[in-house]
ChimeraX commands (.cxc) that place a marker at each C-alpha (Angstrom):
marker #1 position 51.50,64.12,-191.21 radius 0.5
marker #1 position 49.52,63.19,-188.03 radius 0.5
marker #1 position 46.84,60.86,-187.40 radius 0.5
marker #1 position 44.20,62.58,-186.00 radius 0.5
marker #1 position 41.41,59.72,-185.69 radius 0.5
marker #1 position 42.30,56.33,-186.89 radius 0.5
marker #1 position 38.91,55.29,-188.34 radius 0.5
marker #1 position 38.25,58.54,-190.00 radius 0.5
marker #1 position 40.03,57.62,-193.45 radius 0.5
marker #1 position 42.51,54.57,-195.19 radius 0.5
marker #1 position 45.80,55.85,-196.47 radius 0.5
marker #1 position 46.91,54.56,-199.57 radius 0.5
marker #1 position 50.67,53.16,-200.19 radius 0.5
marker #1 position 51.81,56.54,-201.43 radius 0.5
marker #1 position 50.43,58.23,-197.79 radius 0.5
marker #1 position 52.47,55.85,-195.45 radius 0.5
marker #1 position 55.47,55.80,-198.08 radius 0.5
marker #1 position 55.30,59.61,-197.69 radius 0.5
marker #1 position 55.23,59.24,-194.04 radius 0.5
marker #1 position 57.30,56.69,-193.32 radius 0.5
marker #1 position 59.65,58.81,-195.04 radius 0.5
marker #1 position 59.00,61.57,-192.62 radius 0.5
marker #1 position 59.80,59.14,-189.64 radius 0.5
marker #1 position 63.05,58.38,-190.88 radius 0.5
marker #1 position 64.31,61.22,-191.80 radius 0.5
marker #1 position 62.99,63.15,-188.79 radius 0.5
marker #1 position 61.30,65.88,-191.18 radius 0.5
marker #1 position 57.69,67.20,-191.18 radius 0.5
marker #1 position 57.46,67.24,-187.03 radius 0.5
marker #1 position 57.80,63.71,-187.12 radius 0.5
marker #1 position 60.44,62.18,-184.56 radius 0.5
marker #1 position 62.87,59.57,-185.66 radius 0.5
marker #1 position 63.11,55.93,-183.94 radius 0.5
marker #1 position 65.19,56.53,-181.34 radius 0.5
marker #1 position 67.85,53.87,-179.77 radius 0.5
marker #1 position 64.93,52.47,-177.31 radius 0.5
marker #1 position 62.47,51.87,-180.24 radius 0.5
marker #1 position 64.50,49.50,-182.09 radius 0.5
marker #1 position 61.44,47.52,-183.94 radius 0.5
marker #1 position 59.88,50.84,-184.96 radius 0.5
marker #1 position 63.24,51.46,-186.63 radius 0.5
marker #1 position 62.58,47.89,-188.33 radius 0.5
marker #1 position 59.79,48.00,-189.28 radius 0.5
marker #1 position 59.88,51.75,-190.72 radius 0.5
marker #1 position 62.69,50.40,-193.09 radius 0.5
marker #1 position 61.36,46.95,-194.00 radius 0.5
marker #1 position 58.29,48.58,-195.35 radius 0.5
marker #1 position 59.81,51.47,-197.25 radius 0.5
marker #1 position 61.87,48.71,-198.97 radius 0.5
marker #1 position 58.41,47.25,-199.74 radius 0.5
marker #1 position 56.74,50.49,-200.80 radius 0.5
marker #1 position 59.85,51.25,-202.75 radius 0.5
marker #1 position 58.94,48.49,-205.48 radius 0.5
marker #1 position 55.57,49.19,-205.80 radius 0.5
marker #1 position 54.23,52.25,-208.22 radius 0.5
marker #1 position 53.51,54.02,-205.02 radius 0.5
marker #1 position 56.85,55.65,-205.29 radius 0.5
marker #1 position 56.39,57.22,-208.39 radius 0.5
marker #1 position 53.11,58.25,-207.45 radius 0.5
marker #1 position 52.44,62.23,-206.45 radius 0.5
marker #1 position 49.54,63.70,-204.45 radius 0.5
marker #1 position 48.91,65.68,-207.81 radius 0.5
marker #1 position 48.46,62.02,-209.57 radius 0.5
marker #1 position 46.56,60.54,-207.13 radius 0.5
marker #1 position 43.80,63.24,-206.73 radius 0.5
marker #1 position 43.40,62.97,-210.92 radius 0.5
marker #1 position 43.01,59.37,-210.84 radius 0.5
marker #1 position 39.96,59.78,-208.02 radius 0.5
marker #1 position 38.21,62.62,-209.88 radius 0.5
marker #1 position 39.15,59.93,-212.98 radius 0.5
marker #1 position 37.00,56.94,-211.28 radius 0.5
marker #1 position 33.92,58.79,-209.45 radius 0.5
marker #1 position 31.57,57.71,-212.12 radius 0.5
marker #1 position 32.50,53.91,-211.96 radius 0.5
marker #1 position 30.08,54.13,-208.32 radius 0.5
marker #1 position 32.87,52.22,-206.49 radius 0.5
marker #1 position 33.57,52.47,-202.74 radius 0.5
marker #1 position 36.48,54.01,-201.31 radius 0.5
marker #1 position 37.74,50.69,-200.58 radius 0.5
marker #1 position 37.78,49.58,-203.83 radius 0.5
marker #1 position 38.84,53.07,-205.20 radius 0.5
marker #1 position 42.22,52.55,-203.20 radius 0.5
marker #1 position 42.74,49.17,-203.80 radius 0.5
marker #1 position 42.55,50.18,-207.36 radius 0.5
marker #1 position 45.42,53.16,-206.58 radius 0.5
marker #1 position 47.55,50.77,-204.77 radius 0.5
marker #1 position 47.59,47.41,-206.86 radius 0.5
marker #1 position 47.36,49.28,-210.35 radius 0.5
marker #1 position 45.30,46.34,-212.08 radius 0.5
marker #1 position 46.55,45.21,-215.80 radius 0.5
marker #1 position 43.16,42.70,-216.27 radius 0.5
marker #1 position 40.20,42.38,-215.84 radius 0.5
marker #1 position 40.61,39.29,-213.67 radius 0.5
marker #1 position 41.99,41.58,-210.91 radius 0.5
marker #1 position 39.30,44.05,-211.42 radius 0.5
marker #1 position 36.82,41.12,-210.70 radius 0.5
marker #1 position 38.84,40.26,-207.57 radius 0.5
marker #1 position 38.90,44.37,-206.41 radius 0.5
marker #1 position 35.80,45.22,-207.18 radius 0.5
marker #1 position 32.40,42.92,-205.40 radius 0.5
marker #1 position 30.47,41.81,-207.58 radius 0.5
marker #1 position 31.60,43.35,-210.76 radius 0.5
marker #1 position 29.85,41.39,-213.22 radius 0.5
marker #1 position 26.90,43.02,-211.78 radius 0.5
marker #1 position 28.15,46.23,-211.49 radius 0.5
marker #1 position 30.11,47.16,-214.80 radius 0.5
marker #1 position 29.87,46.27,-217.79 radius 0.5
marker #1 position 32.59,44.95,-220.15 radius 0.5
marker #1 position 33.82,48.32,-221.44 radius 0.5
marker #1 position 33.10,50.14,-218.33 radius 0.5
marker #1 position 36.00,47.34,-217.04 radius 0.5
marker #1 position 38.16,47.94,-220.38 radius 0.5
marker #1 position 37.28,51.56,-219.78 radius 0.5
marker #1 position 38.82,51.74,-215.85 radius 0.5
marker #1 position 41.90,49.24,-217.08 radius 0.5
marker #1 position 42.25,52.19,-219.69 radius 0.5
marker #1 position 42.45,54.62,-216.99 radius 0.5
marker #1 position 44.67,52.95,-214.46 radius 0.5
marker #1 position 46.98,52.53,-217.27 radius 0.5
marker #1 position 47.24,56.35,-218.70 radius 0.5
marker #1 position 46.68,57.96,-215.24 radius 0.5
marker #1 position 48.76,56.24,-212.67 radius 0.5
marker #1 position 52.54,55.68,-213.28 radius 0.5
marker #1 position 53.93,52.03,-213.86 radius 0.5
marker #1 position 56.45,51.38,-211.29 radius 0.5
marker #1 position 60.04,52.24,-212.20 radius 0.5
marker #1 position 61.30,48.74,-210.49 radius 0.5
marker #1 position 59.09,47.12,-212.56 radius 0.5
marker #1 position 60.81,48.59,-215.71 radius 0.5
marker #1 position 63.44,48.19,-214.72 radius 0.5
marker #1 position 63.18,44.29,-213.80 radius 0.5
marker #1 position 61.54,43.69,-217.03 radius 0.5
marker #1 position 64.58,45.56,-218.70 radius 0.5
marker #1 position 66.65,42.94,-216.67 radius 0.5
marker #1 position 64.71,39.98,-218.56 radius 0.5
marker #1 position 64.72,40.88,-221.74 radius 0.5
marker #1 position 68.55,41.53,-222.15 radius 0.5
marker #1 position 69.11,37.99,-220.59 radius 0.5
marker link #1:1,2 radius 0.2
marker link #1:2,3 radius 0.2
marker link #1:3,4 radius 0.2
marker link #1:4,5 radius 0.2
marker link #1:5,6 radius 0.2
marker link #1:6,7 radius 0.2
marker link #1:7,8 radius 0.2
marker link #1:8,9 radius 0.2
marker link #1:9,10 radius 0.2
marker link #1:10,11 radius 0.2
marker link #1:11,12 radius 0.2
marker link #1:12,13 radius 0.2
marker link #1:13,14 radius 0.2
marker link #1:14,15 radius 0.2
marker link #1:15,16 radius 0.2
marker link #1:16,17 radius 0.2
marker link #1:17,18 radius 0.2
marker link #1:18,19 radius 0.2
marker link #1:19,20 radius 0.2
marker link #1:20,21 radius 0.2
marker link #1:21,22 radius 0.2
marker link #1:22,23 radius 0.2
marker link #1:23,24 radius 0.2
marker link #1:24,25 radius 0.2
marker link #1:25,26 radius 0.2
marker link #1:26,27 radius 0.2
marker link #1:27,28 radius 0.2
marker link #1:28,29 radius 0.2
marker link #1:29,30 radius 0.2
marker link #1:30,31 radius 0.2
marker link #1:31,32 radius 0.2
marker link #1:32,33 radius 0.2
marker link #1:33,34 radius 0.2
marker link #1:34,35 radius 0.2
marker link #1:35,36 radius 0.2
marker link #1:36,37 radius 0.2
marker link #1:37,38 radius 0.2
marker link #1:38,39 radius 0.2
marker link #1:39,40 radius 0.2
marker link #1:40,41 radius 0.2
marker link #1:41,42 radius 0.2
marker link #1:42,43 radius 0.2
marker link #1:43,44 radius 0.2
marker link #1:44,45 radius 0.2
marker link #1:45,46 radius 0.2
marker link #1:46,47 radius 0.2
marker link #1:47,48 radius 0.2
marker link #1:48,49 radius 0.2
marker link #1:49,50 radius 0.2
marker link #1:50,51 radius 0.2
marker link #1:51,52 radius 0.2
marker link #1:52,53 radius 0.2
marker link #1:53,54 radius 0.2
marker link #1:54,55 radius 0.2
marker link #1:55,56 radius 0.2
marker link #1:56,57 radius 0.2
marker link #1:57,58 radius 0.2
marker link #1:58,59 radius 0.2
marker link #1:59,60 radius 0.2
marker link #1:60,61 radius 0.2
marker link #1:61,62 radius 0.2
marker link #1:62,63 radius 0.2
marker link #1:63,64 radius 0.2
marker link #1:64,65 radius 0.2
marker link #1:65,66 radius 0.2
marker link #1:66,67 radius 0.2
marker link #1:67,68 radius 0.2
marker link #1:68,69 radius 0.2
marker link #1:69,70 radius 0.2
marker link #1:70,71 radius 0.2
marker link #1:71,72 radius 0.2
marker link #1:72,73 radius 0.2
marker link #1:73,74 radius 0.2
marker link #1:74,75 radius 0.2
marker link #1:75,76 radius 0.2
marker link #1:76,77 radius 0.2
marker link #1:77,78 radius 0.2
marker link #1:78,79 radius 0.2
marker link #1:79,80 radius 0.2
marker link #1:80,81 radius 0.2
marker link #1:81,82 radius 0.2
marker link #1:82,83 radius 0.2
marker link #1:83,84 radius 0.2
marker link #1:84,85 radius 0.2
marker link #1:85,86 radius 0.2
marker link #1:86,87 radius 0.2
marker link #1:87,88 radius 0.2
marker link #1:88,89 radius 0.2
marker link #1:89,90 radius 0.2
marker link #1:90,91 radius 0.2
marker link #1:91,92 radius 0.2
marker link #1:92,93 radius 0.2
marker link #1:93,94 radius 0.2
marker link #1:94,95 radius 0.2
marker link #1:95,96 radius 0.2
marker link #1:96,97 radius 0.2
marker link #1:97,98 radius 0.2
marker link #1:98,99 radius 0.2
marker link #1:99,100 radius 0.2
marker link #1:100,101 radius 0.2
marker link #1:101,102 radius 0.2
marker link #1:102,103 radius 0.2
marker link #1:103,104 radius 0.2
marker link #1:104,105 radius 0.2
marker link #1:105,106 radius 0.2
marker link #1:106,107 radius 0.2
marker link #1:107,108 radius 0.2
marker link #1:108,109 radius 0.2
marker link #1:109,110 radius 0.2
marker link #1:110,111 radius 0.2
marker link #1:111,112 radius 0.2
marker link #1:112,113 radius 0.2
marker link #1:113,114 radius 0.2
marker link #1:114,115 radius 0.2
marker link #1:115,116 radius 0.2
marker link #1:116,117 radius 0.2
marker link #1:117,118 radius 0.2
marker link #1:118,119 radius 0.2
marker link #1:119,120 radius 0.2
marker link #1:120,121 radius 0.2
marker link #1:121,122 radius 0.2
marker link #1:122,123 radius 0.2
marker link #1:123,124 radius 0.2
marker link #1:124,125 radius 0.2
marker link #1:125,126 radius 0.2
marker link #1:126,127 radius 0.2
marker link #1:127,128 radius 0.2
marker link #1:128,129 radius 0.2
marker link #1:129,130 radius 0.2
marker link #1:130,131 radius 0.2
marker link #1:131,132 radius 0.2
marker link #1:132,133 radius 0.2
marker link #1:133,134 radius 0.2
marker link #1:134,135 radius 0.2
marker link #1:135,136 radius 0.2
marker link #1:136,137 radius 0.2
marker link #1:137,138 radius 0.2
view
């Protein structure tokens, strides 16, 4: 994965987990953090121990292109579209903080309609699950 031009698209969490990846591994053409690049190295690692606890890693480019065919009729920006992708809202209180102005620009089940979708298209995150599997056996 290259960047061709940096202002020509956002990537979403699953696009720099995937390449991020790449870097560390030293697959896909992409060159690993050498000895002299010692905060690249850092940084590549801190963040995929981020990404990895977010439902970006059990996302799929499959899953991700069927949730934005899903949400082109809500009329939301791209912005909003991938802040949707990335923070998978559960409520409609973090729609309203995604989405400007959405009191004026979706109704009630239009909201209840998009939680509906976020829920049955993108995949909850496995650490989640697994932390609230944690919980309830305590």
């Amino acid at each position: 994965m290259e960047v061709v031009d940096a202002r020509a698209a956002i990537l979403s969490n699953l696009e720099v987990y995937s390449l991020l990846q790449d870097i560390q591994s030293g697959s896909n053409g992409q060159k690993k953090p050498s000895r002299t690049q010692p905060h690249l190295a850092t940084i590549t690692y801190s963040t995929l121990k981020y990404l990895e606890n977010t439902p970006c890693k059990d996302q799929s480019a499959e899953i991700v292109q069927k949730f934005m065919k899903a949400v082109e009729s809500f009329n939301l920006t791209k912005a909003e579209k991938l802040q949707l992708l990335n923070q998978r809202p559960t409520s409609a209180v973090e729609i309203q903080l995604i989405i400007e102005e959405s009191e004026e620009r979706l109704t009630e089940d239009q909201i209840e309609q998009l939680l509906d979708l976020v829920a049955s298209t993108l995949p909850e995150s496995s650490a989640a699950e697994s932390e609230s599997m944690q919980t309830e056996s305590s």
